[in-house]
Structure formats: C-alpha cells, structure tokens
C-alpha positions as CSV (number, residue, x, y, z in Angstrom):
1,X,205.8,248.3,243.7
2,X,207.9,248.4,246.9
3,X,209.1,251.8,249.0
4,X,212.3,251.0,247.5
5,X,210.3,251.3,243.7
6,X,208.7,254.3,244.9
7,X,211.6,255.8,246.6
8,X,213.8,255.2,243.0
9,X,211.2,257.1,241.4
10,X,211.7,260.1,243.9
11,X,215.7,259.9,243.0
12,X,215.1,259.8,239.4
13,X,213.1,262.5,239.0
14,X,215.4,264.7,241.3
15,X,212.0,264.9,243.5
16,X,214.3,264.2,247.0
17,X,215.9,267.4,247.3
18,X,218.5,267.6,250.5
19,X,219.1,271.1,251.9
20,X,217.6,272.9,254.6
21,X,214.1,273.4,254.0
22,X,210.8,275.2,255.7
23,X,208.2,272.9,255.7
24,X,204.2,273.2,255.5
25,X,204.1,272.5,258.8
26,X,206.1,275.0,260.1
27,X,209.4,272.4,260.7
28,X,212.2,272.0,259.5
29,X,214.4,269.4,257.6
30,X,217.4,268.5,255.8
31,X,214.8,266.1,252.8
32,X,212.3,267.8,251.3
33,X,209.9,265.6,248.5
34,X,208.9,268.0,245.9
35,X,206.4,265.2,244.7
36,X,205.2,267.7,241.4
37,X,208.6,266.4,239.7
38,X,207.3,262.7,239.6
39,X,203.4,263.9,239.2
40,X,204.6,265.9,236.4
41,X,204.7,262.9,234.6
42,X,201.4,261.1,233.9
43,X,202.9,257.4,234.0
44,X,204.5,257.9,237.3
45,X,201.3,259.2,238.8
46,X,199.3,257.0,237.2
47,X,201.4,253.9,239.2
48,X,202.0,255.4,242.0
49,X,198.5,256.7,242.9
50,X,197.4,253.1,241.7
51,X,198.7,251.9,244.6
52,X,196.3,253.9,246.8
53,X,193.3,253.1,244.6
54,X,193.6,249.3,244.6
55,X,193.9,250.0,248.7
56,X,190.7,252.0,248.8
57,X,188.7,249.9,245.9
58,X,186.6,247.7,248.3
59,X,186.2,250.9,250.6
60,X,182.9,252.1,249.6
61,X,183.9,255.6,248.5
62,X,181.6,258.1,247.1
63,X,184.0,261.5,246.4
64,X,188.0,261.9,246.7
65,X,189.0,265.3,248.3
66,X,192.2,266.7,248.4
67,X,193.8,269.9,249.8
68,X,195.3,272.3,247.9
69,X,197.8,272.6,246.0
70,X,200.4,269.1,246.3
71,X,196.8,267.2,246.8
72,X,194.8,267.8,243.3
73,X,197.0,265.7,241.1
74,X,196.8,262.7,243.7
75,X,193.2,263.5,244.5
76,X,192.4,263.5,240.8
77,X,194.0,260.5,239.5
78,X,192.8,258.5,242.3
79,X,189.4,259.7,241.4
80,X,190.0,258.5,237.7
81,X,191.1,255.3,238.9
82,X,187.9,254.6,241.5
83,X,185.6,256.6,238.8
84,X,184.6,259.0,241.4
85,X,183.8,262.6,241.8
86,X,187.2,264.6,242.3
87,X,186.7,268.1,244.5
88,X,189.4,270.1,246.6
89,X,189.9,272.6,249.1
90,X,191.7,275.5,248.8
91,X,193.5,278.1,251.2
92,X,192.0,281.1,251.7
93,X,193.1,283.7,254.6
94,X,195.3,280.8,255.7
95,X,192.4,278.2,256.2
96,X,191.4,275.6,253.7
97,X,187.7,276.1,252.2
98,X,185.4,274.6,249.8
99,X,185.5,277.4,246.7
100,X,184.3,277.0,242.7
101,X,180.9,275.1,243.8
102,X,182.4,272.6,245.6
103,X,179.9,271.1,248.2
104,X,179.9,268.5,251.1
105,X,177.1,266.0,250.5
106,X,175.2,264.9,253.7
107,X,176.2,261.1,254.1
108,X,178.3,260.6,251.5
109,X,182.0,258.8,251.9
110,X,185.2,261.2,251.6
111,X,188.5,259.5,250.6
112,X,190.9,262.5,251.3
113,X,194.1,262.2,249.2
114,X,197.5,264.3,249.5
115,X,200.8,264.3,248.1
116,X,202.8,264.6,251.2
117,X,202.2,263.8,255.0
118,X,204.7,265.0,257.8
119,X,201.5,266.5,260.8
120,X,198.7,265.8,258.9
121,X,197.5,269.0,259.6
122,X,196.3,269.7,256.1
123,X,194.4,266.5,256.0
124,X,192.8,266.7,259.5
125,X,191.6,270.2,258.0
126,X,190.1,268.5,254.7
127,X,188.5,265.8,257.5
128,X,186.8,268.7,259.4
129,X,185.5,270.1,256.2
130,X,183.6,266.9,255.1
131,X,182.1,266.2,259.0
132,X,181.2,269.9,259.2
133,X,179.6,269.9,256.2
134,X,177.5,266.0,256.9
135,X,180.0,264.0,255.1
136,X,181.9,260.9,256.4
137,X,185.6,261.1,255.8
138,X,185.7,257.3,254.9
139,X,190.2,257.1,254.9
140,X,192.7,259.1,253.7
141,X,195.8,258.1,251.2
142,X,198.5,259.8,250.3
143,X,201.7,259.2,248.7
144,X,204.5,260.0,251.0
145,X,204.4,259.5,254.6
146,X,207.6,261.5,256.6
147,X,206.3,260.0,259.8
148,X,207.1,256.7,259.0
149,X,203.4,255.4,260.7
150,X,203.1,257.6,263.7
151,X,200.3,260.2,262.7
152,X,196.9,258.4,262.6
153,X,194.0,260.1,261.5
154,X,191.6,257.8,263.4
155,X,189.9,256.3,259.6
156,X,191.7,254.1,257.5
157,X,194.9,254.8,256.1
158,X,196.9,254.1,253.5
159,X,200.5,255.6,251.9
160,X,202.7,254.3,249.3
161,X,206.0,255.4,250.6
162,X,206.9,255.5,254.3
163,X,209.5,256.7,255.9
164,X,211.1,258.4,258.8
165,X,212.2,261.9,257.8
166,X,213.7,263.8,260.8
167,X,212.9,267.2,261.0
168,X,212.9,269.8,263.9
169,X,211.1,272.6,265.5
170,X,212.0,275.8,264.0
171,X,214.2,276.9,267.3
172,X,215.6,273.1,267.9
173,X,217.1,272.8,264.3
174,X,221.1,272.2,264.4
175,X,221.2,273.8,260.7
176,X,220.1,276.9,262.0
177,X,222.3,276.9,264.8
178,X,225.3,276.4,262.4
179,X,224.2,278.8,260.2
180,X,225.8,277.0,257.0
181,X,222.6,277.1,255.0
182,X,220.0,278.8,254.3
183,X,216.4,278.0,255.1
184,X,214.3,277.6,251.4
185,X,210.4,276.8,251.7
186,X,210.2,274.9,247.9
187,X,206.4,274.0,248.7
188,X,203.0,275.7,247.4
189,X,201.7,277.4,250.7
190,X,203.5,280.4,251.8
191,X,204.7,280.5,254.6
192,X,207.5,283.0,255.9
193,X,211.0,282.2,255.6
C-alpha cells in the first residue's frame, strides 16, 4: 500500500477536510485529517495500521502506548497485530498522564503510536512518560505525518502516509488575515478557538 493507497482512503472517507482549521498544536491550516472517519471502519484500520506493525515486528517491543484521544484506535490495533499489551495516556489539566491503572514498567520497550503527527508534541509527551516512569520508548508510528519527514523523535520511526501540509502560526496565517473563513478546531483536545 503506497501514500497514494493511503491517501485514496483519506478521500474516500471524506477524512481530508479543506477549510481553515485550529490544530492540536496550536497552528493553523487549510487540510485537516480527521483520521476517526477511516478508523471508524475496522478494515481500513486494520490495513492501514498493518503497515506500522509489519515495520515494528522485528523491533523487540514489549507494550504500544498511545496518547489520547486520535491515538487508542492506532495504539490498539497495532497492539492486536504485535500481540502486545495496549495502554494510553490521557489529558488531564492540559498534560497527558497515565490514569485507570495504567503503569510504566521499569525496562520494558514502548512502541508509542498516534493517528496524526504535525509537532510531535503529543508524542514527545507519551516518550517522557515511559523514560520518567523506567521505560524505554523503543520507536514511535503513526499514521499521518504533516511534516513530510522533518520532526524526528531521536528512536525509530515509522508513518504510513507522509506529506507536507503547510500550516502557520496563529498570527502568520493569510486566512486570518482575509478574514473569509472561519477558524473550526474539528480535533479531540480543546483548545480555544
């Protein structure tokens, strides 16, 4: 399955919304991938997140993490595909913890999985979770990457779809300046519009 495969996928299940949208990491940007309309449906996550599986299956892997929210359907599929432990972190006072029992395990290997990738900053948070807590954050795959390549979390990577997305700081963005449409945050964390 190419980008192109991946990327039909995203057009078929109206998941590549254009617009003006807020994202998670506080830019902006005229695409937005609303991956929960192509995880909504078990055979498309099932290939998809296969793809990041067969990457990571000679990686010794102990647990898959995933942040919260866009993160637990990848996290948890990839999991079923490895036959590892699935846990996540969830935000809570704006920070991503461990909650429902979830714990690190000294010396055990981390593959941290997400939906979407535009800073990393989500999954640089999951990373710091799993070193604080003893763990080894062994790579990190995800399923969209907006940066086309350029963030690097320092383990191995993988991502099924890359891309270059553009998108702007919030007081740099030519949509805002023309004042044509109006800024929508579609995504799970809240952040104000």
């Amino acid at each position: 399955m190419t980008n192109q495969n991946i990327l039909e996928i995203f057009l078929k299940t109206n998941a590549l919304l254009n617009g003006h949208f807020l994202l998670t990491s506080g830019r902006h940007s005229t695409q937005y991938f609303q991956c929960a309309l192509v995880l909504q449906y078990p055979g498309f996550n099932e290939i998809i997140c296969s793809k990041i599986a067969d990457h990571f299956r000679s990686t010794e892997i102990d647990v898959v993490i995933s942040p919260a929210i866009g993160g637990i359907v990848v996290g948890q599929e990839v999991a079923r595909q490895l036959n590892k432990k699935s846990i996540f972190a969830e935000r809570e006072d704006k920070t991503l913890v461990l909650r429902r029992g979830f714990q690190i395990e000294e010396g055990k290997k981390y593959l941290v999985c997400e939906d979407v990738v535009t800073t990393g900053g989500s999954v640089f948070e999951v990373m710091e979770i799993v070193r604080n807590g003893g763990g080894i954050a062994a790579g990190v795959g995800y399923i969209v990457d907006r940066s086309n390549n350029k963030v690097q979390f320092g383990v191995p990577q993988f991502s099924t779809l890359q891309l270059e997305v553009v998108s702007y700081l919030p007081e740099e963005c030519p949509i805002c300046k023309e004042n044509k449409i109006p800024l929508v945050k579609p995504g799970s964390r809240k952040v104000k519009v």
